[in-house]
N, C-alpha and C positions, 0 to 999 in steps of 0.2 A: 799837562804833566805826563801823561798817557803818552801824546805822541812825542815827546821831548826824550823818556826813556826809549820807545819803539826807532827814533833815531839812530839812539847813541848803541844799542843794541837788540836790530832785528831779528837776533836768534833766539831771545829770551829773556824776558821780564817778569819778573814776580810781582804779584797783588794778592795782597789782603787787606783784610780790614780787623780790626780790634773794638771791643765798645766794653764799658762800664757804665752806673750809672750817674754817672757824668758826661763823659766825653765819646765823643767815636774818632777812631785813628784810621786812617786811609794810608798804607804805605807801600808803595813804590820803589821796587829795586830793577836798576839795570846792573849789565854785565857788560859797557862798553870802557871805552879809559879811561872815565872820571874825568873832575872836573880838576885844573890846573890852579894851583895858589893862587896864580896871579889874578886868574879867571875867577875866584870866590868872592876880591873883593867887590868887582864889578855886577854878579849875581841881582838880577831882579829889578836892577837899574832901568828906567827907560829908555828905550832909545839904545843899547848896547845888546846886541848880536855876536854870537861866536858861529852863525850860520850863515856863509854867504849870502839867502834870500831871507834872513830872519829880518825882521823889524824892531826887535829888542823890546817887543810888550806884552808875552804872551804873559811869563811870568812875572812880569811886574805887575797885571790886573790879575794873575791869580791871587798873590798875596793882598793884592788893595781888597778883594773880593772877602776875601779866607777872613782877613782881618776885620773887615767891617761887620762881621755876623760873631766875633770874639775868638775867633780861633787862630790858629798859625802853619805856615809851611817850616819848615825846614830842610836842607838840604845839606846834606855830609858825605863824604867817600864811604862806602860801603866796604867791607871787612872782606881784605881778598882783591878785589877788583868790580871797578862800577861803583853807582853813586844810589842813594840812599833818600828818597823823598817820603817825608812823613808830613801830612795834613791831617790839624788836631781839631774838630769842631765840636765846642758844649752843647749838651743835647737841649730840648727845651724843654719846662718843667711841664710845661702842659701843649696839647695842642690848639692853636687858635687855627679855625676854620672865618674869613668872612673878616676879618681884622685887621686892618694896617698898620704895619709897626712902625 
């Protein structure tokens, strides 16, 4: 997601992160030209690239990943110009050290 913004806009990208005691948010803004309608619906698809050497899976195992631990991406034009990545993950209630889940 990191370098997907660092792409779309080399000159600057914003990070933070947000937590409550529930969830921690990781979001991600660029300032390049956003992503195209047409190009939304395809979002996250495998196999669909809008990068000449892409492979079209980066972000589609980010969300299969994101998801499988409860949480979610999201991806929206960001206010102004640039696009808006938000990764939402529930914390867990306790720590297991030695455990497999």
């Amino acid at each position: 997601l990191l370098n997907n913004a660092a792409d779309a806009s080399p000159e600057q990208v914003d990070v933070a992160l947000f937590w409550d005691t529930k969830t921690v948010e990781l979001s991600i803004r660029d300032y390049g030209e956003g992503i195209a309608q047409e190009q939304q619906e395809t979002l996250g698809k495998p196999f669909h690239s809008e990068k000449p050497s892409g492979m079209g899976l980066g972000l589609f195992l980010t969300q299969a990943s994101i998801n499988r631990y409860g949480g979610e991406v999201t991806i929206s034009p960001a206010e102004g110009r640039g696009t808006l990545t938000r990764v939402i993950l529930p914390l867990m209630d306790e720590l297991i050290i030695g455990k497999e889940s």
